[in-house]
Structures are given as C-alpha cells and as structure tokens.
N, C-alpha and C positions, 0 to 999 in steps of 0.2 A: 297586384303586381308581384310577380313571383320573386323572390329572392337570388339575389346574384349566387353559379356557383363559387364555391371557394375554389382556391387556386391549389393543383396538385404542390406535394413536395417537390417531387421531382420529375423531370420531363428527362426520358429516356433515347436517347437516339441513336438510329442503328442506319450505315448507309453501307446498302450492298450494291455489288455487283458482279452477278453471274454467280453465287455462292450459295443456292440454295439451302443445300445439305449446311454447311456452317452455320445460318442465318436460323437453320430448325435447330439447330443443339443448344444456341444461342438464345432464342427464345422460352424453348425447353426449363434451360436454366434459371431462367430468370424466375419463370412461373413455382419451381421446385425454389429459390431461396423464400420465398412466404417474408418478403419484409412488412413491417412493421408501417413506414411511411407510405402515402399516398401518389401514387404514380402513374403516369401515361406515357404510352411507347408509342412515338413515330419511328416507321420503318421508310427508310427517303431510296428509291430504286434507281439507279443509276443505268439505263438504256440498257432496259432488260430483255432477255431473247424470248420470253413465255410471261403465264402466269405463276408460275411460281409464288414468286414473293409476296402477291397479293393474297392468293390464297392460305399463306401461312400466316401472315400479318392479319387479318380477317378470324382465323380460326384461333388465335392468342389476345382479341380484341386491339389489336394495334391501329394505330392510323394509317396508311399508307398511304405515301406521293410519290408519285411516278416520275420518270425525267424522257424523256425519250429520246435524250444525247447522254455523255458522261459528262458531267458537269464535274470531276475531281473531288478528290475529298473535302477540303475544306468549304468550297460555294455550296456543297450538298450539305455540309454539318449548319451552313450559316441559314438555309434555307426552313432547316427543321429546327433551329431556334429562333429563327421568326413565328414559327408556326408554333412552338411549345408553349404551354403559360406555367410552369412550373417552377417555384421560387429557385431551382439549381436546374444542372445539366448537367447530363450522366452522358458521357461519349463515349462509345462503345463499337469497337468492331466485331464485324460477325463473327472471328474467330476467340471469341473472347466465354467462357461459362463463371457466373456469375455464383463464388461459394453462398451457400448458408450465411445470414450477417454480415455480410462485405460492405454490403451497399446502408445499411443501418450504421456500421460504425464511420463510413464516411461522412453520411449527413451528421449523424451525434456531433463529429471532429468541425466541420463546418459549421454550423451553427454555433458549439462552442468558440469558435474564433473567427472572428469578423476580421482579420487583418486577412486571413486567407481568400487568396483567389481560385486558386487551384489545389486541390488536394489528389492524390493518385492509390492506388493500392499495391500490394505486394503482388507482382505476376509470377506465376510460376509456370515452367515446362509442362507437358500432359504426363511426364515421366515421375513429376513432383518434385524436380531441381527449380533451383532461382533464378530467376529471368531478371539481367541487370536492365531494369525500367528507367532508372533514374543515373543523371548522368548530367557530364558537366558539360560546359556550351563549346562546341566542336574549336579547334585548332587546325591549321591547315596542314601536320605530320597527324591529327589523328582522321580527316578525311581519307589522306591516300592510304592511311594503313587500313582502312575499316572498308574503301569502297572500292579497291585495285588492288591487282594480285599482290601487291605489295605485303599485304595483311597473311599470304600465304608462305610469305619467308619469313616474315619478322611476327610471328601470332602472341608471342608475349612481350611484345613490344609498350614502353613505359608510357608513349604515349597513350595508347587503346587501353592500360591497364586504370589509367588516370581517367580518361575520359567515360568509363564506363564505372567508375567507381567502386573497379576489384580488391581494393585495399579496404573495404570496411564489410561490416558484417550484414550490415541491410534488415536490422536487429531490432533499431530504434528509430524512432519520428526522428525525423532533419528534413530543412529546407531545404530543397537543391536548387540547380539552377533551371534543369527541363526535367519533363518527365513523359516519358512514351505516350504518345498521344489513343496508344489502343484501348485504354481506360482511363477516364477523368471522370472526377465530379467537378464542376466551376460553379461557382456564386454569380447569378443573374446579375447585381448589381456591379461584380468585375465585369461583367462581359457588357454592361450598356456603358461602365466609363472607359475600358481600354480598346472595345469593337469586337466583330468575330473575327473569325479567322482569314487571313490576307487568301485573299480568292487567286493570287498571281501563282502561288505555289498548289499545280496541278496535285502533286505528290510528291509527299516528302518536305520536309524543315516546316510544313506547317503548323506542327506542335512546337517545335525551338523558338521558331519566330513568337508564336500565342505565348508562352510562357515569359520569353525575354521580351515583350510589349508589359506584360502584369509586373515584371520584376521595374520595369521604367515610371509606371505609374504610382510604384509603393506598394503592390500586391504581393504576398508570399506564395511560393508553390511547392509544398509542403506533400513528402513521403510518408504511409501510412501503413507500416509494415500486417499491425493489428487487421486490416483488411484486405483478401488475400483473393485473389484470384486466376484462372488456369487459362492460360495463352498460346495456342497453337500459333507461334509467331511464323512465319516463314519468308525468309530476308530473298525477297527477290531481287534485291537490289546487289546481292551479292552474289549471284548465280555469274559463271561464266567473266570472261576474260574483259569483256567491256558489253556486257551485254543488255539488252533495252531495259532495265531496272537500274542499273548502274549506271547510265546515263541519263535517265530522268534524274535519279539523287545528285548527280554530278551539278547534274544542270537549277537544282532547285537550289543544291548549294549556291551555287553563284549567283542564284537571284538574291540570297539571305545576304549575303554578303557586297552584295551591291545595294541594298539595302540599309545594313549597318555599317559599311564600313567607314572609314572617314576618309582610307585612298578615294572611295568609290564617290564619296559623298563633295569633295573638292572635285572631281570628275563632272558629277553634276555640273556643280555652281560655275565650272569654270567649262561647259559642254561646247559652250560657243564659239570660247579660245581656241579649244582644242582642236574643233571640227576647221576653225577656221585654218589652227596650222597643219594640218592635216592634208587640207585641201594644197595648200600651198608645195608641200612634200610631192604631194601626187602629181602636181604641174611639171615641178622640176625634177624628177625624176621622167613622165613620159615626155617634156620638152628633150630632155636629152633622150633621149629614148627615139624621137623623131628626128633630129638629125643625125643620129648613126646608122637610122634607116635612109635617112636620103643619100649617106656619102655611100652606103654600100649598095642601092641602087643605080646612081652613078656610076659606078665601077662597072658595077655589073652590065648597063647596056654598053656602056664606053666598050668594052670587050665584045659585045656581041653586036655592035653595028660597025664600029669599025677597027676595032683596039688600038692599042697606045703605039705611038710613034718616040721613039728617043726625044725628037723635038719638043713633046707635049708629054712625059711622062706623067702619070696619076701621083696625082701629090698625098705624101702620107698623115695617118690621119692623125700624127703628132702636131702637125701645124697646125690644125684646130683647137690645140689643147687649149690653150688662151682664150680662142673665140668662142667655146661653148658657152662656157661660163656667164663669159659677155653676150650673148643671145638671150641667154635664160633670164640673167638680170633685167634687163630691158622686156622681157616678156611680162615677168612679173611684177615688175614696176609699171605698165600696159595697162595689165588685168587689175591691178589695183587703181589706178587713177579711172575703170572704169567700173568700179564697185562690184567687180567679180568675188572679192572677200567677205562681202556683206552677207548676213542671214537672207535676206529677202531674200537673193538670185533663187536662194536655192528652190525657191515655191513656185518658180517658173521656167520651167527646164527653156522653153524655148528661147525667152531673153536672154537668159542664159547663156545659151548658142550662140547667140546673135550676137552677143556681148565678144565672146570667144571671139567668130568670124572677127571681129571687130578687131582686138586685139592681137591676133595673130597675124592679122594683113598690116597690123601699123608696125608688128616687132618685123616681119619678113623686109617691109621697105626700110625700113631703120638700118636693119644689118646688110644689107643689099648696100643700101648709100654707103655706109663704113666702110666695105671693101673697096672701094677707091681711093682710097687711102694706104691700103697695105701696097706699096708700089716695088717693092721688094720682091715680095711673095705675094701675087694677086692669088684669093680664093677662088673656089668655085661657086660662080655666082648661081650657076647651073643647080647645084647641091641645096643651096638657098633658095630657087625657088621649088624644087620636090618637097622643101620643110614644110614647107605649108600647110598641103595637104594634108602630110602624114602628124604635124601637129596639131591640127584641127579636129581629127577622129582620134589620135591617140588620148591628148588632153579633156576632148568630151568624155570619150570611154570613160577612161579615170574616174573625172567626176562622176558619171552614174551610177560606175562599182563603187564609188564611195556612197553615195547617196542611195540605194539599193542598200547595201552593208546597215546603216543609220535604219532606212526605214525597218530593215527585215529583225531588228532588234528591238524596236520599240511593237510591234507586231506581236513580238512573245514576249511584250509587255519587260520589257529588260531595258535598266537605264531611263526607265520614266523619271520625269522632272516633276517630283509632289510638291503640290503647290497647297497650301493651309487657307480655305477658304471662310474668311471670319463672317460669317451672315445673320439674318432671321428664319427662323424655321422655314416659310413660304417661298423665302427667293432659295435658300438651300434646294425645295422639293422641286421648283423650276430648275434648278443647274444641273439638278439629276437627271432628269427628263431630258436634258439638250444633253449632255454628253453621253448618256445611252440612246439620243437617236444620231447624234453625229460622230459617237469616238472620240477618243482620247486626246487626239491631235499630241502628243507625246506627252500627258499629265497625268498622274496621279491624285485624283485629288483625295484633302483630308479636312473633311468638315466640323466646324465648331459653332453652335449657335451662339447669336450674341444673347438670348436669356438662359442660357443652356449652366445650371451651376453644379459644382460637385456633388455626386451624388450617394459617393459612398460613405459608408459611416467610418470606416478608418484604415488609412492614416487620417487625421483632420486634413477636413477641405481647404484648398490652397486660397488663399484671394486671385478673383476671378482673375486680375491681368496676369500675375505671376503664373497662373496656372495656364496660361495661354501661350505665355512665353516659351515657359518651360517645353512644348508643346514643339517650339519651333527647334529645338534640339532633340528632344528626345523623338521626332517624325522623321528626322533626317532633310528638314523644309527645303527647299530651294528657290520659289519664289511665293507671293502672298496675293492675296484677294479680297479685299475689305467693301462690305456693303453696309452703304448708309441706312439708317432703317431698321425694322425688323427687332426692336426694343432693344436698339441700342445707344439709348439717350444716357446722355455722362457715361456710357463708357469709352467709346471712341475716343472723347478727348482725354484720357487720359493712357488709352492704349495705343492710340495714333502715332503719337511721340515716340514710342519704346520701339515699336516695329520698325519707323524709319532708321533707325539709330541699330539696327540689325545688319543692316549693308544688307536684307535683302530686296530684289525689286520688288516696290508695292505698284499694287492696282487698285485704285479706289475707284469704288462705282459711288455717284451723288444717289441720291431719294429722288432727285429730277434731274433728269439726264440732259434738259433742253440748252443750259449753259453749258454742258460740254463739249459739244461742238465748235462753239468759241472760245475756247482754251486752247492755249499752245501748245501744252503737253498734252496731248490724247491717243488713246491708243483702242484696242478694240479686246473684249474676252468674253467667249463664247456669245457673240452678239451683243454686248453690251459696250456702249460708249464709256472710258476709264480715263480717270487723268494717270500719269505713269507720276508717280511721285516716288520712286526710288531708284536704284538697279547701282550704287555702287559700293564696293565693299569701307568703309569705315577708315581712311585713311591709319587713324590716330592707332590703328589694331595691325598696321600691314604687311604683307613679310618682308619689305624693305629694312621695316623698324626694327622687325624680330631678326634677321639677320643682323645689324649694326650693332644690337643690344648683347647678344652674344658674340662678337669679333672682340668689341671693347671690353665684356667682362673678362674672358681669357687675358686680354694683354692687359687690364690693370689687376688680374692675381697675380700672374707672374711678374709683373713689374712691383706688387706690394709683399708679395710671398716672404722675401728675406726678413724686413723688418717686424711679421707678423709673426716667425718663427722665433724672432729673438723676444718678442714678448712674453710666446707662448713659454717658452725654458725659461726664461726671469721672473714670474710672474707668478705665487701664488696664489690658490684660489680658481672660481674660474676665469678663462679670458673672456666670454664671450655669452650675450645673455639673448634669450629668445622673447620678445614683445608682440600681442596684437595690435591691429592702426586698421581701421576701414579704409577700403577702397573702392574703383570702379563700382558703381551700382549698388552700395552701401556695404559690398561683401564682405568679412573681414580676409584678413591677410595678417600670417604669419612672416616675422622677419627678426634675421639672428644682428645685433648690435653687438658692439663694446662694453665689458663690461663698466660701472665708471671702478676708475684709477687704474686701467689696465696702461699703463704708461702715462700718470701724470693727468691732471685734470685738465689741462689745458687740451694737450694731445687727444684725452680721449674724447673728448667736446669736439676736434677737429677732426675724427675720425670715425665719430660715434656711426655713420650712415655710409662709411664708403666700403671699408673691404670686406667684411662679414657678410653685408647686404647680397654682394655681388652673386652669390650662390643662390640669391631669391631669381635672381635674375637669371641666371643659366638656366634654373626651373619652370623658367615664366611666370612668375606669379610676382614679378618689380619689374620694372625697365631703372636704364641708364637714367635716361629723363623722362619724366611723367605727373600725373596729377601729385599734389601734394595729401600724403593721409591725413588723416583726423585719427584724432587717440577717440578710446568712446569714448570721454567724457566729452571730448567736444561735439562727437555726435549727439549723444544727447541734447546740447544746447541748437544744435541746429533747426532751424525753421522746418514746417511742415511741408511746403510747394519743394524748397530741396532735398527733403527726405522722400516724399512720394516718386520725387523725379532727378534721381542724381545722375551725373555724368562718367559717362561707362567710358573708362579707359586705364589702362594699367600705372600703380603709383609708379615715381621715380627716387631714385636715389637722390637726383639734383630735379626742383619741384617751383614752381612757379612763386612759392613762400621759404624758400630755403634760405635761409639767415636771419627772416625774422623770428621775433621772439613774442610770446603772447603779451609783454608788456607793450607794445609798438599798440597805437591807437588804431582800434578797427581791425584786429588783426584776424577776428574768425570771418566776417564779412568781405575780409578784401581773400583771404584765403578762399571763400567758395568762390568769388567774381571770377577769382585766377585758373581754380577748377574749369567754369565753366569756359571761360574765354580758350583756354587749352583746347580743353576737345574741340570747340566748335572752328578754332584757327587752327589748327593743327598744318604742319607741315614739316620736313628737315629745319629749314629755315628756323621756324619756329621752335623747335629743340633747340641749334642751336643758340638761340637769343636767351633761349628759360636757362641754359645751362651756362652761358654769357655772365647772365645776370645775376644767377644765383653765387658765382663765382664773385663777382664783386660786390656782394651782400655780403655774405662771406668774411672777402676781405678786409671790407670797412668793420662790418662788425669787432675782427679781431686787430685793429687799429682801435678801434674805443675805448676794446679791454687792454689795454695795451698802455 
C-alpha cells in the first residue's frame, strides 16, 4: 500500500477571466520567486473565449478548471478551495507578480500565529509607489466619495483618507479591519470554521464581507508590510460617471449592507409586517386612484353624450372629499375580513383576484347603499359604479408591481431571509440537494452540524450551545430549523430552550415525522412535515418596554436632578460608585450607585438603585422594572440547572425581590423563582405589579427600621 501524499503548504489560486497576457506575468512570477514551501496552483477559468489559459496553466504544471459561464469571483475562489488540499490559501489575482520571499514570509508569519486568519502583503504600484491595501470597513460618506464623482471634488476628503488608512505609514505589522482581496494568504482551519466566500457578492465587498465574517468569529486579519508585492490594480469600478463597474460596487455594497446591517437586519425579521403595510399603501393609494378615474370619466362622457344642463350640473369633486376616504376604509376593512393581508394570498395570484373581485363588489354595494342617505347632496351613483372596474385592475396592477418588485429582489439574491439550519451531517447533505434542485424560495441558508465542534486552535473553542447562539447574531438569523437526529442526543435539550427564548420562529423537524401530522402546530420546510414552535419576538425584550424605559428615565432625572446636584456640591469625596451584579443570561452588568453616606445612611439606602442607575437605563443595559441581579457571590451559590439555563431578560431598577434583604428566610430561592416567573409572565400588567410591590416592600421595610 503506497503511502498517503503529504499535503502541500500552500494551495495557490488564480481565477481569470479573459486576461491571458496578466495570468502569463503572473504565473511567470510565481515560478522566478523559487519559494521555499511546498505548493500547487489551481488556475479556475472563468467562461473563457480560447485556450489560452489552459495552455499556460498546463505549461507552469498548474491545475486547471474550466467554467464555461462566469461564475464571479468569490463562487470561482470557493470552488478552487474545494479543490486545493493545501494547509493555507494563497488568493491571488492575475494581476498580481509575486516578489522574491513574499510568499515564504507570509507562511513563516502564519504559522507563527494561529490566532490569524488572514494575513495580506504590502501591494505596490508597477511604478514602485504603495498601494493602500489595507483599510477600514467602509462608511456610507466614504462609499460616495470613493465610488461617485463625488471623490472628483472632494479627493482629499477626511473620510477616503480615513478609510484607506493615509495617515499611517504602512511601515509596520497591524491588524486591520479588511484587506484587498487581490493577495491573501488564509489559514484552512479559518476558512472550514467562518466558510468561503459569500457566493451572493458577484464582485466586489467579497473580501470586506470574508474578513468581517473572521473578525466575528475571533480571527485576526493581520498586514504584513515585510511581504511585498507588485499590483497592476485598475479600479474599474471607478471609470466614468456611473458606469458598469460602479454599479456592480454600488450594488454589492448594498448586498454587504443588507447583510450587516441592523436597519436591514429588523427589515428582515420584520419582512412580513412590512410587505403587509406595504400592500395596504398600495390599495389605498390605487383605491383612490380609481375613483378619480371614474369621476373624470364621468365628466368626460356626460359632456360628449349629452353635456350638463343648469338643472343637473356636474357636481364638484370637493363633495367627495369625505366620501373617498370613507370608500377606501370599507375597502380595506373588505379585503381584510377576507384575508387579503395574509402571507398566503400572495402564492396564489389567482385567489387573489378572486379574493379582490370579491371585495371590491361588496365595498362598490356598500358605498352605493350609503348614497341614499346623502339626501342633500345625492352622489354619483353612476361614478360608483365605473369604480369598480377601474379598482379591480388598478388594485390587482398594484399588487403584482409589488409582488414583481419582491420576487425581482430576492432573484439577485438581495433581502434573503437566512435561516440557521441546526442538523446532522446527512440530513444537511439532503437539504442541499433540494434547495439547489428547487431554489431558495427566499432563504438563505446557514448550516451547522449537530456533531460539528470547534475546530480551530485559537481563540479557545466556545461551548458547543454558546457557540451556536452566538451564531444567531453574528449570521444576521432570521428564522431557525432544528432536526431531530443526526447525533444530536443531549444536545437539543439543552439548546431547544435557548433558541426558543430568541423570539426567533423555530421549525422542528421529529426523527419520525409520522406524529406530525397529528399535531396542531404543523407546518411544512423544504418537504418536511415541522411542528412551528416559535415565531414571536420575546415580549419581556419589546420596543414597547424599551420606549417606556426611556420616557420614564428622562422624567425621573429631571425630576431627581436638583436634589442630586445639591449632594453633588455638599458632598465630599465621591458621590457615586460603579458595582458589577449579573444579569439576563448570566452576563454581567455594570451599574453606577450611591455612594454610601452620600447624604446620610438612611437616604442613601433609599436611593442607593434609583438616580445614578437611571443612565444604565438610557444605555440599555437596566430597565425601569426587570429581573432582579445577583451580586457574584450569589452567583456563585446558585444551582447548576439555573446557571446552565438562566433567564434572559434585562435587570430592573424595581425587581421582583426589591426590599428584601438576604436575611428574609429563602431569600436566593425565592429571588431565582421571581427571576424566572418574570420572564416567563411577562407583561405591562406584570411590571406594573413587580413595581406595585416592590414599592410596598420598600415601604414596610422602612417602617421596621423605623
């Protein structure tokens, strides 16, 4: 049996297109640096016009794979690191000549530090000026100025100087935040735990994106001035006034950014709301829109069949002012009692319609009857019934340019809903197969095995559920997919819990599907019978609370401000001290108190959690009313079931144990009960009563001392 080979250092990858002559200087170079490590070069061809590429790839022992579409940069880089076996990856564009030792002191630098994911070299001009490579993660004044003529008025403009990192010397090793994707070295082990390169970004930010994914997992992406390399950069993206380069970058920004952002990312989660008011705008807008067409059709034959007589003048269309209003409400109120607002409709244009028909004939007889009532001023009943018509195609129209708009965005992949799919290997490789032979259906997915554990040697590996959590933040989640099975025995039940308690919707698929069907909650993904065990957001987190929690810190600073001022001038020393206390999900939490005898022991006893705190609270990191903390030492005495599994919700200033005192019998036990019974009852209601009561705990307390 012959012996395995060993695996190269480094797997080289080069993806051209149309770039012959480049892709020869390139190769050229590489052969003249005579490095030291052990290396294979895939050359990935991107829907090439000849042989070219083959024949020079072939004649420098390279690999070549051919594509015969353009598959984009990053799906062609992800392709030749499926393919490479090389312990790093060396990304390389054709226009890139590779110095003497470049690539030797990147592996040296990589290997010596396992925390790096990426490491980059020094690019230089072919003129032998410095190419700023490394740069900080875009703003939306340093897009317009770097990718619209904007950058041609304002060229040394503070943000472009910042962003490209013209203030330093480019002299020394630093971390940055990205680095030009036209030369990398990456660590295999970064690339199998943060993924390759997001295949959605044709060209362009798919090196921003790759680097701020490694900076999310705890990878460094580390500049390396000592390895230098010569870059025939040429920024097509900046050619011309908005021209096809400039609007791919435009456009790739706004995937990154729909992507990261958190506008974009409550957009998501809240896709459904939106589309639904959306739709509703559309109604009421073409509703009226259709009876300004009937009253001005009206007119218009009334004049050309027989026009107005004094006796029957055309009535102006201020008299309608009132009744439009009143038509559309009743339309809308219609089309809702016939679930025209719901998700479904929308997957069946024709019901749809029919739904429409429906609602449009019942608002036209509704407003029809009314008019006999206006006995003053009768309308045109005439004018009422051309609405019909003209709201029945106007309001379909609507809908389709809206529903058209929806689909033609999720098409170029923009505004997907990525959903975190918790599996075993097997059912994973099945979900793969059905969503590249059926499409996306508008999802993203983002795969995690359930045996699947950390793999790289540092940072230290997270514990598996924490690192999965974490997972649902730092992906941008939106909704989840849990499958039974697949060796995930004890972990489910203890990750089960913590997902729900996300406010994201879950979908559990069972290990046997045959009792789902006799479940109430069922629903369906990608062909699989689910029970739906989630879909609402967390009460006890909502922005009702978070709006309340800041109206009332403001009016009790200002309402406490004077007396705090006269402590502050009376008072030596400091007023005001800063303490840890765990909270939500065992995290800690900084908060600023009194200090004691800042006005007498009693006062400060009575004060000790109210006005200083109040600024935890504007910050969000307290509310008004909420869990009560735990100092750590009481954490430490806590049980093991509620330390694995605490209850996620924000401390409060007034807390479900606010007045007692550790001496009270049972006091860490009835304090967790109180934790948890919070979260799990949560309501206004419920604040108000914890803060009721804390108030009269409180009170008695200081009737005891008393």
């Amino acid at each position: 049996m012959s012996p395995e080979p060993s695996r190269p250092d480094v797997s080289i990858l080069l993806v051209n297109y149309r770039t012959p002559a480049l892709l020869a200087r390139c190769l050229a170079a590489l052969a003249a640096a005579e490095t030291r490590a052990t290396c294979e070069t895939l050359v990935i061809d991107n829907a090439p016009l000849d042989e070219a590429a083959r024949e020079l790839a072939e004649r420098h022992g390279a690999t070549y794979i051919r594509s015969e579409r353009n598959l984009g940069l990053g799906r062609a880089l992800n392709l030749g690191m499926a393919r490479g076996a090389g312990r790093h990856f060396l990304i390389l564009n054709p226009d890139i000549e590779v110095a003497p030792g470049a690539l030797d002191a990147l592996i040296v630098f990589l290997d010596a530090h396992p925390a790096v994911g990426i490491v980059g070299p020094q690019l230089l001009d072919p003129d032998g000026s410095l190419q700023y490579s490394a740069r900080t993660f875009y703003t939306l004044s340093a897009i317009l100025l770097r990718r619209t003529f904007l950058g041609r008025l304002f060229p040394r403009a503070h943000a472009v100087r910042e962003h490209l990192m013209m203030d330093w010397d480019h002299a020394e090793v630093r971390d940055v935040d990205w680095l030009l994707g036209a030369a990398l070295l990456v660590r295999r082990e970064a690339v199998e735990d943060v993924g390759g390169m997001d295949e959605r970004f044709f060209l362009y930010f798919e090196d921003v994106d790759w680097c701020s994914r490694m900076h999310r997992r705890g990878w460094r992406v580390v500049y390396l001035p000592t390895a230098r390399m010569v870059h025939a950069h040429q920024r097509a993206s900046a050619r011309g006034l908005l021209g096809r380069g400039q609007r791919a970058h435009l456009e790739s920004a706004l995937r990154f950014y729909e992507k990261w952002s958190w506008v974009f990312y409550l957009w998501k989660r809240k896709a459904t709301e939106i589309r639904t008011v959306a739709t509703l705008l559309s109604d009421l807008v073409f509703l009226s829109v259709a009876f300004l067409a009937a009253y001005i059709t009206r007119y218009l034959l009334g004049l050309w069949v027989t026009g107005w007589s004094e006796e029957k003048p055309v009535l102006a269309l201020g008299v309608y002012a009132r009744f439009v209003p009143f038509a559309d409400l009743v339309a809308v109120g219609t089309f809702a009692f016939l679930g025209l607002y719901r998700g479904r409709i929308w997957r069946d244009r024709w019901r749809e319609f029919l739904q429409l028909f429906k609602g449009i004939a019942i608002t036209s007889l509704v407003v029809l009857a009314t008019t006999f009532l206006f006995t003053r001023r009768p309308l045109s009943r005439f004018t009422i019934l051309l609405f019909f018509p003209y709201a029945l195609v106007l309001v379909a129209l609507g809908r389709a340019a809206l529903r058209r708009t929806v689909l033609r965005v999720r098409e170029r992949r923009i505004q997907l809903r990525r959903i975190a799919i918790f599996a075993g290997a097997e059912q994973i490789a099945e979900l793969q197969r059905r969503f590249a032979r059926h499409g996306t259906f508008g999802y993203e997915p983002i795969y995690l095995a359930h045996d699947d554990e950390a793999r790289r040697a540092a940072p230290p590996p997270l514990d598996p559920i924490e690192r999965r959590l974490r997972l649902l933040e730092d992906e941008r989640i939106a909704e989840i997919a849990v499958f039974e099975g697949g060796g995930a025995e004890g972990l489910l039940e203890r990750l089960l819990p913590r997902l729900l308690r996300s406010g994201l919707p879950v979908r559990y698929v069972p290990a046997s599907e045959a009792f789902v069907h006799r479940a109430r909650l069922i629903g369906d993904f990608m062909g699989y019978g689910v029970l739906v065990l989630g879909g609402r957001s967390p009460h006890v987190q909502s922005d009702v609370k978070r709006a309340l929690d800041v109206i009332g810190a403001l009016f009790l600073l200002a309402w406490g401000l004077p007396g705090h001022l006269v402590r502050r001038f009376t008072r030596r020393g400091p007023l005001t001290v800063e303490e840890t206390v765990i909270g939500g999900g065992g995290h800690p939490v900084r908060r600023r108190v009194y200090a004691p005898g800042a006005g007498g022991p009693r006062e400060a006893q009575r004060l000790r959690y109210h006005y200083p705190a109040l600024q935890s609270v504007l910050a969000g990191e307290m509310s008004l009313v909420g869990m009560t903390p735990l100092t750590p030492e009481q954490w430490e005495r806590v049980g093991e079931e509620y330390r694995r599994d605490p209850p996620e919700a924000p401390v409060g200033i007034l807390h479900p144990a606010f007045g007692l005192t550790e001496k009270a019998a049972g006091y860490l036990p009835e304090l967790l009960d109180g934790n948890r019974h919070y979260v799990e009852n949560w309501s206004l209601g419920e604040d108000l009563h914890v803060a009721l009561e804390a108030l009269r705990r409180r009170s008695a307390s200081r009737e005891e001392d008393a």
